[in-house]
N, C-alpha and C positions, 0 to 999 in steps of 0.2 A: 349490564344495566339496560332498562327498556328506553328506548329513543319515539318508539311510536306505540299507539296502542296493538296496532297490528304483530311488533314484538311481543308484547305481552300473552297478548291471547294467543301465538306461537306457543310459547312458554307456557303457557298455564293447558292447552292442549295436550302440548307432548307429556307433562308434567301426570296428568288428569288419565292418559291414559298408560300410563305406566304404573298409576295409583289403583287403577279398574281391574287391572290384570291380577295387584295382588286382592283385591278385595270379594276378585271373581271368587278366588280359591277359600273362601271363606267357607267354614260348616258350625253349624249351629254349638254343635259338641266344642267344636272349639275354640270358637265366643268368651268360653268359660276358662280357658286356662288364663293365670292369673301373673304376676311376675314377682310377686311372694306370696305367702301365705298372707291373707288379709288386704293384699295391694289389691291395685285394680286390673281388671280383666282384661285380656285381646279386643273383647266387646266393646269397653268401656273405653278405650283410647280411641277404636277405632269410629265409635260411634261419636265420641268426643272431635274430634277433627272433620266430621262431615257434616256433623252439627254445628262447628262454629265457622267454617268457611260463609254461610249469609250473615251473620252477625260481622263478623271481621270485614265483608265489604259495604255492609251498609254503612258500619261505623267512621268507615274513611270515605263514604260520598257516591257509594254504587250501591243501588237499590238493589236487591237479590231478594227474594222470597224466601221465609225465615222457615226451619224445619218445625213439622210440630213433633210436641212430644220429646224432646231434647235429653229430657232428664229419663227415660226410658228405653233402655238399649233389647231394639228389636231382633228380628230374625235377620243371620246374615246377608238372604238374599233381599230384605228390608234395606239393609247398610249398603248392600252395593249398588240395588235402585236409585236410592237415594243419591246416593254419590254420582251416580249417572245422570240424574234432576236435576242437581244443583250443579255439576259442572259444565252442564249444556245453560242453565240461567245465565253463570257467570260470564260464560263467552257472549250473550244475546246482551247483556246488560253493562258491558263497557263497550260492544260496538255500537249500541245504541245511546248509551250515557257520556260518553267521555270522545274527547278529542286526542288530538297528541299534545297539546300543551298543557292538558290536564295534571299528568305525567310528573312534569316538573312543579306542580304547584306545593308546597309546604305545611305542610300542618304539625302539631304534636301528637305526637305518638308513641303512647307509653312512657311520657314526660323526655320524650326527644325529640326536637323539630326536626324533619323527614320528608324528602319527597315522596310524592306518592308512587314513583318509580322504586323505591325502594321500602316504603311499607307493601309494597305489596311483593315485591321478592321475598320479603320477610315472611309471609304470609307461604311461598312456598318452601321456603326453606323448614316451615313449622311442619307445613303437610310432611316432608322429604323426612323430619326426623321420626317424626308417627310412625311413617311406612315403616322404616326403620325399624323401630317399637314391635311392629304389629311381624313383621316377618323373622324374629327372632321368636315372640312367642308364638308363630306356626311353623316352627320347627320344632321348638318343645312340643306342640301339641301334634306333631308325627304329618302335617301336611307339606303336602310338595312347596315350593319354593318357587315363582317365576322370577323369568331373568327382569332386573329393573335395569340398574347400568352395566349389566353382563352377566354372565352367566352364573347362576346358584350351583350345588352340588348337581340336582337333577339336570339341569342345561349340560354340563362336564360329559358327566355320562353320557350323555346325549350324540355328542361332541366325540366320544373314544377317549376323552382324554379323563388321567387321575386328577383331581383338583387340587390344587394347590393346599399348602397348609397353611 
């Protein structure tokens, strides 16, 4: 849990740049792989979470500048720009907006009162399962894999060693 803002934007730092690395690996060809037939695309999730991170902290009381074009999944190096914009906002706009008692203040959220210590872990925890999302289907769609919380198959390699099963 965040105790100070300065926690958080640790947290949302490390977070952010663990998210950049996979999003670096992004190719446009691969945007399009889908997670069925008909479902939504690598693009469309991943443009989906970098598009709601300013809506999700406006709506709990941090001004962020809202993406445009939301509904329009651009070019990967579009997605990873982006994600690069907005998570350099977000860190300017709670050391500028918020205190540390902010923190503990309470609101509803998603019809459960919630500090905002913890609407906003939530908020990473949404990015953390996207990633998730998004680097399974860049492995269907045949691109490398960087390390988030250790090493992927290519990292092993890397490494000498066989990877685990």
């Amino acid at each position: 849990m965040y105790v100070t803002v300065t926690d958080l934007i640790a947290e949302w730092k490390n977070e952010a740049g663990l998210t950049q690395k996979v999003l670096d690996e992004l190719t446009d060809h691969a945007l399009l792989q889908q997670v069925y037939p008909g479902g939504r695309t690598l693009g469309r999730i991943a443009w989906h979470f970098v598009t709601s991170i300013p809506d999700y902290f406006t709506e709990f009381g941090v001004s962020v500048e809202k993406v445009s074009n939301p509904n329009e999944v651009p070019s990967a190096k579009e997605i990873a720009q982006t994600f690069t914009k907005v998570s350099s906002q977000v860190v300017n706009a709670l050391g500028e907006q918020w205190k540390d008692d902010s923190l503990q203040q309470v609101q509803n959220a998603f019809g459960r009162m919630e500090s905002n210590a913890t609407i906003f872990m939530g908020l990473i925890k949404h990015i953390a399962h996207h990633r998730g999302q998004v680097t399974v289907l860049m492995r269907q769609a045949g691109l490398p894999i960087p390390a988030v919380y250790g090493p992927a198959k290519e990292g092993w390699a890397k490494l000498g060693v066989t990877p685990p099963l």
